[in-house]
Every structure is written in structure tokens, then in C-alpha cells.
C-alpha positions as CSV (number, residue, x, y, z in Angstrom):
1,X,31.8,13.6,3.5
2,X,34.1,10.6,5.6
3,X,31.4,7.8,6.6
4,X,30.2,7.8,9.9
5,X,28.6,4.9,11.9
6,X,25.1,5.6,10.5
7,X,26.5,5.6,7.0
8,X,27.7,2.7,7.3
9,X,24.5,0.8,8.8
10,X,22.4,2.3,6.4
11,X,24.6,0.9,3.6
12,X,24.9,-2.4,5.1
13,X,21.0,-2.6,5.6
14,X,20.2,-1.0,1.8
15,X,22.6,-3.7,0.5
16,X,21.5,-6.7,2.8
17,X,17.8,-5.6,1.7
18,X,18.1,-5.5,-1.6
19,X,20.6,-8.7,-2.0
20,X,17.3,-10.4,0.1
21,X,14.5,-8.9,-2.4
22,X,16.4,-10.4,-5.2
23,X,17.3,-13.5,-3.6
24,X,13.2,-14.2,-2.9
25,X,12.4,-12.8,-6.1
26,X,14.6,-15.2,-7.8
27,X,13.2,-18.2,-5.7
28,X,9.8,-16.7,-6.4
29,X,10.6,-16.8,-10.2
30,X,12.3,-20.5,-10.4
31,X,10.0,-22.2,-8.3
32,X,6.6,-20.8,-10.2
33,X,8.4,-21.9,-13.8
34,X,9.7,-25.3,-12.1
35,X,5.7,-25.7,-11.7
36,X,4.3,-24.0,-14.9
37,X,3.6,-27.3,-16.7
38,X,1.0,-29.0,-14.5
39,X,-1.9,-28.2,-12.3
40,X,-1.2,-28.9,-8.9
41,X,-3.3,-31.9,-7.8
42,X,-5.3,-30.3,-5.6
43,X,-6.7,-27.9,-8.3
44,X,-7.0,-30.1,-11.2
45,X,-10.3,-30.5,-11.6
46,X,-11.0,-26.7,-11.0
47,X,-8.4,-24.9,-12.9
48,X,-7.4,-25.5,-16.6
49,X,-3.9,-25.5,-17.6
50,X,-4.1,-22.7,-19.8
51,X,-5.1,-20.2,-16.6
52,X,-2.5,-22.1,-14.7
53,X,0.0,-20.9,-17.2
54,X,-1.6,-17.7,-17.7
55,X,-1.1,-17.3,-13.7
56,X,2.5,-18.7,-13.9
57,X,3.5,-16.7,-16.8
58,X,1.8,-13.0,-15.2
59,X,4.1,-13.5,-12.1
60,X,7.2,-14.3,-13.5
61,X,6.7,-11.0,-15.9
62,X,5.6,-9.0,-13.1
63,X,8.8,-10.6,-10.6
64,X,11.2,-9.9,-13.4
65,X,10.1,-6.3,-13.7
66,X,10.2,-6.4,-9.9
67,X,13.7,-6.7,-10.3
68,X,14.8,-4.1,-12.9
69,X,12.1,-1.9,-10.5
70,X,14.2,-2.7,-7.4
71,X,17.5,-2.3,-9.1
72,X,16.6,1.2,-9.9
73,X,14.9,2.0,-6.6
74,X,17.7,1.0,-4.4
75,X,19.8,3.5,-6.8
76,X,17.8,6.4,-6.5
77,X,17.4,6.0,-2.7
78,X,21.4,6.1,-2.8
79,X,21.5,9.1,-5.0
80,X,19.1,11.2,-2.6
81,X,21.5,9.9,0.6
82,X,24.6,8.8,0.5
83,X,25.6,10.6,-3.1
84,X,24.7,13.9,-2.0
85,X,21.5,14.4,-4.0
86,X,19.4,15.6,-1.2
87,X,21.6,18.0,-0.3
88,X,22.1,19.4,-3.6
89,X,17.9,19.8,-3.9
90,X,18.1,21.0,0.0
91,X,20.8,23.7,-1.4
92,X,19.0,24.9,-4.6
93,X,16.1,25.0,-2.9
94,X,17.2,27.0,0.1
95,X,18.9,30.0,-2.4
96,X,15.6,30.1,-4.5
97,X,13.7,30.6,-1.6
98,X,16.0,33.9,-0.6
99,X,13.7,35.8,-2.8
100,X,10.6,35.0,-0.8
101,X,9.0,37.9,2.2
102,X,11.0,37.8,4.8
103,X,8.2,35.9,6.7
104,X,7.4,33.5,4.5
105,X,11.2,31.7,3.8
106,X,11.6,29.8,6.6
107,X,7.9,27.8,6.1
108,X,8.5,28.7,2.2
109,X,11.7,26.8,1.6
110,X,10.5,24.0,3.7
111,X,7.3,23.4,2.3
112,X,9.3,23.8,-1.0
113,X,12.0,21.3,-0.1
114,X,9.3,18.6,0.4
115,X,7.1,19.6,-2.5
116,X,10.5,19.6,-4.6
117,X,11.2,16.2,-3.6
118,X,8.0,14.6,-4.1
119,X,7.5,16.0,-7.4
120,X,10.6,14.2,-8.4
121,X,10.3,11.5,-6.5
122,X,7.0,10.9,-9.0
123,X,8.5,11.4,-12.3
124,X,11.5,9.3,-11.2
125,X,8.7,6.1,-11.0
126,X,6.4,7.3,-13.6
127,X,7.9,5.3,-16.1
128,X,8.1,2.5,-14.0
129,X,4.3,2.8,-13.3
130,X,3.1,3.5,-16.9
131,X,5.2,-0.1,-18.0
132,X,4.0,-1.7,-15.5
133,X,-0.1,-0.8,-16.7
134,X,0.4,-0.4,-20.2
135,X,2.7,-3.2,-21.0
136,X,2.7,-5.9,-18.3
137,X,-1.1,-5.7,-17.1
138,X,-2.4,-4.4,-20.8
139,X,-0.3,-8.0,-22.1
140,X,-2.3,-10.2,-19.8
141,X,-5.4,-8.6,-20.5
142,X,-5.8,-6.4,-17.2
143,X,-5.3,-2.8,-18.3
144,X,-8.6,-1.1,-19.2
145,X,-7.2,2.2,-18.5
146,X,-6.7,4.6,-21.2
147,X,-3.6,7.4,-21.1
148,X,-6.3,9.7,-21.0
149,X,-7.7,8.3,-18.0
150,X,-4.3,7.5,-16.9
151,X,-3.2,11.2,-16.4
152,X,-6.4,12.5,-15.1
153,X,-6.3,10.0,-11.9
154,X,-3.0,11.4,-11.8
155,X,-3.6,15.4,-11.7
156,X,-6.7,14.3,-9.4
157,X,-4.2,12.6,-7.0
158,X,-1.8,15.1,-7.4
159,X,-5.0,18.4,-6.5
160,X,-5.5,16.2,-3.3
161,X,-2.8,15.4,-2.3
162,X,-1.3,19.2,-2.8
163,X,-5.3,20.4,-0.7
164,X,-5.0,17.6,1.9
165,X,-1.5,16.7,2.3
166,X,0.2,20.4,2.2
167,X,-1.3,21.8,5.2
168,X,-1.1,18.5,7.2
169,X,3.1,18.8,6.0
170,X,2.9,22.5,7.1
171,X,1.4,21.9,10.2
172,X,3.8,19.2,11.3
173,X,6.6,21.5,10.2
174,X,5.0,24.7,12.0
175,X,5.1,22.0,14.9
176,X,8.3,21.1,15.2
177,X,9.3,24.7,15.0
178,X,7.4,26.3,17.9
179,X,6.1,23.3,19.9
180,X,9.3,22.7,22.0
181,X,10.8,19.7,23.0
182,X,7.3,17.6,22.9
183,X,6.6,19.1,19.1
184,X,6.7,15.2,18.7
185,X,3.7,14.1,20.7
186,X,1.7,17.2,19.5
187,X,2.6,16.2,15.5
188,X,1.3,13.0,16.7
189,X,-1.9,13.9,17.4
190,X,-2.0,16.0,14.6
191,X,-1.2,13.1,12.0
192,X,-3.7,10.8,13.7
193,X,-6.7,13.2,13.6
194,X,-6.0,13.7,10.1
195,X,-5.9,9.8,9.1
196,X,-9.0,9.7,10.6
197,X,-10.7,12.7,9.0
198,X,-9.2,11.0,5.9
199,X,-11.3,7.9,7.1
200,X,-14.5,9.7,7.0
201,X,-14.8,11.8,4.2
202,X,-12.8,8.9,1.6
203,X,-16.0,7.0,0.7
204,X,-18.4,10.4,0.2
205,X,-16.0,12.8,-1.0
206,X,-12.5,11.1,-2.5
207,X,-13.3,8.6,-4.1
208,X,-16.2,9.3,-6.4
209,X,-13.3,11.6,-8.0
210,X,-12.1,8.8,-9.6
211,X,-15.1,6.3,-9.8
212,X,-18.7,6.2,-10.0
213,X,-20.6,4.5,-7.2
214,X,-23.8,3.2,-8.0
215,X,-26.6,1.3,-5.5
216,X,-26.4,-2.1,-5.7
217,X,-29.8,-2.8,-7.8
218,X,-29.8,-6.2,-7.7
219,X,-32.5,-7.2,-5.3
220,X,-31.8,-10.7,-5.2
221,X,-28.2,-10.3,-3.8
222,X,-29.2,-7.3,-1.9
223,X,-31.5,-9.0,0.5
224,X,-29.2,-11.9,0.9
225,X,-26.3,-9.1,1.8
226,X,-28.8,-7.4,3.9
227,X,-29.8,-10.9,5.9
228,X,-26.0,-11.8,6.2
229,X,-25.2,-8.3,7.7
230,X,-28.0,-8.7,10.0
231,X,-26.8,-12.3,11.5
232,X,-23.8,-10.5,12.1
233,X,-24.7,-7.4,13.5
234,X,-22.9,-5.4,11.1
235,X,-24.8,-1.9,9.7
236,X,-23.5,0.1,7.0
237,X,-24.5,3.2,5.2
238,X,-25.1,1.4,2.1
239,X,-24.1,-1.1,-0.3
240,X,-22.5,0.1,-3.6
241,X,-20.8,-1.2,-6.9
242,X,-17.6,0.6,-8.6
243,X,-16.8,1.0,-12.0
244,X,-13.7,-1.1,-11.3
245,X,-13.6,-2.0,-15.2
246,X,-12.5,1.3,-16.2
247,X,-9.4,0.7,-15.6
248,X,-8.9,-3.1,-14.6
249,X,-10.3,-6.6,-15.1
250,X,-9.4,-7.5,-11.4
251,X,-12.2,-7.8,-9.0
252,X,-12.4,-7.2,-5.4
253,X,-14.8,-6.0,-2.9
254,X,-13.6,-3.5,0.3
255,X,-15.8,-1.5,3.2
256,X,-14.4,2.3,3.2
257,X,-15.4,4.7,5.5
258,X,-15.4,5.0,9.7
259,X,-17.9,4.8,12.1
260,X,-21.1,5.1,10.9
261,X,-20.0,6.5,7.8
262,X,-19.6,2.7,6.5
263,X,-19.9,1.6,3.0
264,X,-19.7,-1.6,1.4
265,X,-18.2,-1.5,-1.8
266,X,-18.1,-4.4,-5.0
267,X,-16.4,-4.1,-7.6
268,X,-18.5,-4.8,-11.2
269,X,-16.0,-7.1,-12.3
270,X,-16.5,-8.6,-8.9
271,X,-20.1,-9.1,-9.4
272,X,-19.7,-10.1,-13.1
273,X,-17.7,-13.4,-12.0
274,X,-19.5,-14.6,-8.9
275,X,-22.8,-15.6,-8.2
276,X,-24.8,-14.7,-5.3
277,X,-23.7,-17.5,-2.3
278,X,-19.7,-16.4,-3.5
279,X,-20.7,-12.7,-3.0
280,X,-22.3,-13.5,0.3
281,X,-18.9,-15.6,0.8
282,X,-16.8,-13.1,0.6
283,X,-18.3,-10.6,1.9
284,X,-18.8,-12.6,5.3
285,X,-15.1,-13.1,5.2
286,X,-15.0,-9.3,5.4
287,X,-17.4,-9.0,8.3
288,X,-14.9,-11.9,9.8
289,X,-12.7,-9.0,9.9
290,X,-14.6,-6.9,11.8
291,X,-16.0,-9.2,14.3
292,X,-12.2,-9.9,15.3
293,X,-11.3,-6.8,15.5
294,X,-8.8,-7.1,13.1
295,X,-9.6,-3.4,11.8
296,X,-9.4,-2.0,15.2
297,X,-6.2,-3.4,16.3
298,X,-4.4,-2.4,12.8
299,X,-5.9,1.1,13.8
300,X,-4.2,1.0,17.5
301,X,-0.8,-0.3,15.8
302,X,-0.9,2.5,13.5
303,X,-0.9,4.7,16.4
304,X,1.8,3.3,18.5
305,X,4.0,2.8,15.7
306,X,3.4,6.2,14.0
307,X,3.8,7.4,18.2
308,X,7.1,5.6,18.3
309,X,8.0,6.9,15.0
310,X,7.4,10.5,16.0
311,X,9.3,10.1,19.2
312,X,11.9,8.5,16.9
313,X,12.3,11.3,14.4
314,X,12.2,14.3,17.5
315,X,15.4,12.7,18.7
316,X,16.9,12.0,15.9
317,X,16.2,15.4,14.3
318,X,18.4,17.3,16.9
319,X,21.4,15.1,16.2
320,X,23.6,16.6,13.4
321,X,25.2,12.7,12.8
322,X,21.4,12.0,11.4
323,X,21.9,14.3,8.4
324,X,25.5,13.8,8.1
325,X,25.2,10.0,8.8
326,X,22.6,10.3,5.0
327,X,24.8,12.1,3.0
328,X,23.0,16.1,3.8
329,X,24.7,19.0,5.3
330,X,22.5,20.6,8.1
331,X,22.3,24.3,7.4
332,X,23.1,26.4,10.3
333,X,21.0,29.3,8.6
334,X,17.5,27.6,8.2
335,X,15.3,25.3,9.8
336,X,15.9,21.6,9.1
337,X,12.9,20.4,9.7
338,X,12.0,19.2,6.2
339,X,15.2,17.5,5.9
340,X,14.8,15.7,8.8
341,X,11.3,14.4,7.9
342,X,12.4,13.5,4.3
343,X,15.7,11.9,5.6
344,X,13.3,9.7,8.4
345,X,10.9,8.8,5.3
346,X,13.9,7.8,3.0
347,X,15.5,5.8,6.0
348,X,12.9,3.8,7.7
349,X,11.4,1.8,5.6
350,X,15.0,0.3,4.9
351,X,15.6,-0.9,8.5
352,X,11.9,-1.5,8.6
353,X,11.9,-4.4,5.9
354,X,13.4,-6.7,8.0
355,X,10.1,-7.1,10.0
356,X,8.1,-7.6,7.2
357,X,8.0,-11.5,7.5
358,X,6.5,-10.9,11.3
359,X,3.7,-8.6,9.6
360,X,3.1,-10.8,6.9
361,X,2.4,-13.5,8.9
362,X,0.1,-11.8,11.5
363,X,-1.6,-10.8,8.8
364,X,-2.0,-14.0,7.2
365,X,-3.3,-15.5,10.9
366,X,-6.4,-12.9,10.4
367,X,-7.4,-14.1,7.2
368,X,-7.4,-17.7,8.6
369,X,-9.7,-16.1,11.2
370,X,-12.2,-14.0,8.6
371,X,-12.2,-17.4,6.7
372,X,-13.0,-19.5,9.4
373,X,-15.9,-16.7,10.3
374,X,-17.3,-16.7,6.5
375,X,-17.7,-20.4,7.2
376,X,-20.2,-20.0,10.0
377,X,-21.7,-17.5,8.7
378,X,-22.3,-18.7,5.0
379,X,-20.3,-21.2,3.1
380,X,-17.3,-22.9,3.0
381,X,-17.7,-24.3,-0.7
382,X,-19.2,-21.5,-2.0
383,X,-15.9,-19.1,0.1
384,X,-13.5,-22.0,-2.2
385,X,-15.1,-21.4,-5.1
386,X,-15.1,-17.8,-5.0
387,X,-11.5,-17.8,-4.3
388,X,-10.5,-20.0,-6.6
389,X,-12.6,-17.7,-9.3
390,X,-10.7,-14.8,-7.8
391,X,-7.2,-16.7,-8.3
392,X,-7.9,-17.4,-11.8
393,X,-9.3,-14.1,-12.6
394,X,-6.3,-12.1,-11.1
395,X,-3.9,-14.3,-12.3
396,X,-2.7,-15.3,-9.0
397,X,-0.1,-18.3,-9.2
398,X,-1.2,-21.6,-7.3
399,X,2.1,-22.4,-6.9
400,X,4.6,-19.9,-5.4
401,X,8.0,-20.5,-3.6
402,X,7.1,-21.3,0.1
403,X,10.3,-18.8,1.2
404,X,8.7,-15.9,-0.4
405,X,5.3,-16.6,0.7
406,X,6.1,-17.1,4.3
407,X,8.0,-12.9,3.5
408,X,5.8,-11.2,1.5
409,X,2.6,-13.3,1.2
410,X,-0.6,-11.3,3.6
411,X,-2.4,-13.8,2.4
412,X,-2.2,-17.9,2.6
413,X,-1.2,-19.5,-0.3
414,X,-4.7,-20.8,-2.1
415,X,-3.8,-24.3,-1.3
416,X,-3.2,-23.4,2.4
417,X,-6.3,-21.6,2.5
418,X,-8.4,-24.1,1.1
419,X,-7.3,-26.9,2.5
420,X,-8.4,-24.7,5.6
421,X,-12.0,-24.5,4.3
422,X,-12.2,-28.4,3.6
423,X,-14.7,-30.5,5.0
């Protein structure tokens, strides 16, 4: 196929996105080694050199992997497009599924197409998944995760995503067959109802497939978690730990769940490294959240941009320089929905990156906010102490390259952050 005006913006932005990633990655990489060798002032009487170096040393290994990752990423996304090898799946795929019922090709080879492509899609980055938790996080004493363990989280993923995600794919296909015009704004609607169902049934009925969840029995901390809740009006269905150290050393602590169907949610490891005012610390950061509506309005932008990107793909899909434009011949013999769909999901996040610094940095603006609310509502020095026992247990440098922070970084750098906390 010639190039056409969208194959030649899409190479342009796959190029000038990846020549960026490694650019930052690089700065990322020279200015954390620059600073291996000391403690930054500000942390020298609360960090050792040896988790210092620990920290320095995890993110350089996990930047440099970054890089042979991206490498092979950006190849495979040109593969699918611009080398032809969506069209060769789309083609296979559409002369096996000849030998379905006559009623059941057009939604057979579609649903096909997509299951096709995200079945290799997932063996292309297994590798790259299984180094990055069995050599990199098992070398810096993260990995608790046996293969075993390994490969049943992933046939559990791959049973719901096949129960939930199919028919949501078929029903947005079905859509944009027999909707008209509109099918857009009614796949819409579809996809948001479905994120939220996802919402509500994740804490009861997903995720204790892959972990247990047990009451929080410690009546000490759960008193003081009830009292801090209750200053802040907050109510939640209960308060639970997680196995988390079946497969990780890495703490954290999340709410799950929609409307009343709330949980709060620690981590053991979590609860193994901080005592009961650093608990109550960060967990009134997490309420911070909430009072500011920071969930909410994530929620609303979800909707207008997945509305946007609806509208988006419902032109786009009825313009035959789309499919050309990425490297696919539209058939003239079968719907093309699927390929438009996988062709908008290959695509966008490629234009999209370039916005990521303006994302990041709203982002980091709310958990300046959630901090500054944790501070009214518990403790500022026990809030720097838990995070600094946070940085040090994850391994999180004290001392990356300002460029990449400002790109990537959803949260302030520590020093930023507690320098925000300070007296």
C-alpha cells in the first residue's frame, strides 16, 4: 500500500513518541545514578544509604528494561499497522470463519478477529511480564509470586475477561451494526453502564478470585479508622486486609467498590510496616480524595472522553483512509467493525501520549490536596513518616530527573511532597 496522510502522521507520532520515552528514560536513568552515592540532605537522617542505593539501583533496572520493553512494543505496534500484520490476522480470520452457520459469520469472525488479536497480543508481552516479576522484582526482593500462582491469576483473568469482556465486545459490535448512524452514542452508554457494573460487583465478586480478604481484627486500629471515618463523614461497607504478600512485598492500601458497596482495603504488608497514626495517615489522605471529589470528577472525565472517543471512532469507522491510512484492507464482503475498533485501540493511545504531562500533573495537584486534607484530619508527621516507610519499602528513588517527573510522575516527588507536609 502507497502511504497516505494518516500513515504518515501516525509514523511521525510513533517515532516522535518513542524517540521522547527514551529520551526521559535516559534522563531518568543518568540523573538517578548521578545521585546514587549520597542521601539527599533532606532525607539523611531518615533513610540509610544502603535503601538509598537499593532505591537507585531498582529504577535504573526497571528503566533499562523499560527500554528494551519499549523498543519491542513500538515494533509490534508497527507490525500489526503499517507492515500489514493486521490485515493478514483480519484475512485468516475472515476465510476460517466461512465455515461457520450462515448466521453466525458475520458476529463470528468479528468476535474472532478481536479474540485472535488479544490472544496474541498476550503472548507477545508474556515474556516481557514474566522477566519483569521473576527476574527484576524477584532480584530486589519483591516477587513472592510462584509460576504456579503466576499462571492461575492468569487463566482467572483470562475466564473473566472472556465472561465479562466478550459480550460487552459483542454488544458494541451488534451496535455498530444495526444501531444506525448514532450506534456511537448508544455503545456509549452501553460501555459506561458496564464500567460501572464492574464497579460494584469488583470488591464482592472479582477480586476475592485472586485474594483473600479478611476483617480487619485489630481492634486498636479499627476504632481509630472507625473515628477517623466518622470526622469525615465517610461510611463504608467494611474494612478489610489482603493477602498482598502472596505475590509482592509492596504495600498499599485502596477503597474498591461504588456507592454504598464501599470497601476499604490494606494490604498486610501495609499493616506489617506502619503503626497505627501512619495507617490512620494514609488512609485520611484517601478520604482527602473523596472529600474533593477527586473520584467523581475522574468518573465524569472518563465519560466525556470515552463519549468523545465513541463519536471519534463512528466517524472514523466509515472512512476507508482509516484502515488504509494503518496498513488493513477494508473487506467489502464483511463487516468491519472489529477492525475499526482494534485499529482505534492500536492508534490512540499514540496521539494520546502527548497529553500525558497535562494528566500527570493534574493528578499530582490532587494528591497535594488529599495530603493537605490528611493533615487536618490526622497528622502531618505521622503522613511523612508513613511515606517515607512507603518510599523505602517500594524502592521508590528519592531522587529522579525533574523532566521525567514533571511527564510521568502522578505523584510529587517525596521531597516535593514533604516539604509540603513541613511545619
Amino acid at each position: 500500500m502507497s502511504p497516505t496522510p494518516l500513515s504518515l502522521a501516525f509514523a511521525i507520532a510513533l517515532a516522535a513518541s518513542t524517540l521522547l520515552k527514551f529520551w526521559l528514560s535516559a534522563r531518568q536513568i543518568r540523573h538517578v545514578a548521578i545521585h546514587r552515592g549520597q542521601v539527599p540532605a533532606a532525607f539523611a537522617g531518615n533513610v540509610s544509604l544502603a535503601a538509598h542505593q537499593k532505591a537507585a539501583d531498582y529504577t535504573i533496572a526497571r528503566a533499562r528494561f523499560g527500554l528494551l520493553s519499549l523498543a519491542f512494543s513500538a515494533a509490534v505496534l508497527l507490525g500489526w499497522t503499517l507492515l500489514g500484520g493486521l490485515d493478514a490476522l483480519n484475512r485468516a480470520v475472515l476465510e476460517a470463519s466461512h465455515g461457520l452457520p450462515a448466521g453466525w459469520q458475520a458476529m463470528g469472525y468479528q468476535l474472532g478477529l478481536v479474540a485472535a488479536f488479544a490472544l496474541l497480543g498476550g503472548l507477545l508481552d508474556l515474556p516481557w511480564e514474566m522477566w519483569s516479576t521473576f527476574r527484576i522484582e524477584q532480584a530486589f526482593g519483591f516477587n513472592r509470586t510462584t509460576l504456579a500462582l503466576y499462571f492461575s491469576d492468569m487463566l482467572k483473568g483470562l475466564a473473566v475477561g472472556v465472561l465479562l469482556g466478550l459480550p460487552i465486545v459483542a454488544l458494541i459490535l451488534w451496535l455498530m451494526g444495526a444501531a444506525g448512524p448514532r450506534w456511537w452514542l448508544w455503545a456509549w452508554g452501553a460501555w459506561m453502564g458496564f464500567n460501572l457494573l464492574v464497579m460494584v460487583i469488583y470488591p464482592s465478586v472479582i477480586a476475592p478470585l485472586f485474594n483473600k480478604f479478611e476483617p480487619l481484627t485489630d481492634t486498636a486500629l479499627r476504632d481509630r479508622v472507625e473515628r477517623l471515618m466518622a470526622r469525615c463523614g465517610f461510611s463504608a461497607k467494611g474494612l478489610f486486609v489482603m493477602d498482598g504478600s502472596r505475590r509482592s512485598a509492596h504495600g498499599n492500601a485502596y477503597f474498591s467498590g461504588f456507592g454504598p458497596a464501599k470497601r476499604v482495603v490494606f494490604f498486610d504488608t501495609l499493616l506489617a510496616k506502619l503503626d497505627g497514626g501512619e495507617v490512620e495517615a494514609v488512609l485520611a489522605h484517601e478520604l482527602g480524595h473523596f472529600k474533593h471529589r477527586h473520584i467523581t470528577k475522574r468518573i465524569v472525565l472518563m465519560f466525556a472522553l470515552s463519549l468523545a472517543g465513541f463519536a471519534l471512532l463512528g466517524w472514523l469507522a466509515q472512512q476507508p483512509a482509516f484502515y488504509l491510512g494503518l496498513g488493513v484492507q477494508p473487506s467489502l464482503s464483511a463487516p468491519n467493525d472489529a477492525l475499526a475498533l482494534i485499529l482505534f485501540l492500536l492508534a490512540g493511545p499514540v496521539f494520546g501520549f502527548f497529553v500525558t504531562p497535562l494528566a500527570s500533573h493534574f493528578s499530582r495537584r490532587d494528591e497535594f490536596q488529599a495530603d493537605a486534607y490528611a493533615r487536618a484530619q490526622a497528622s502531618a508527621a505521622a503522613l511523612s513518616s508513613a511515606l517515607l516507610k512507603l518510599h523505602e519499602d517500594n524502592a521508590g528513588t528519592l531522587t529522579p530527573d525533574p523532566v521525567y517527573a514533571r511527564f510521568y510522575y502522578s505523584h510529587p516527588p517525596a521531597a516535593e511532597r514533604l516539604a509540603a507536609l513541613a511545619p
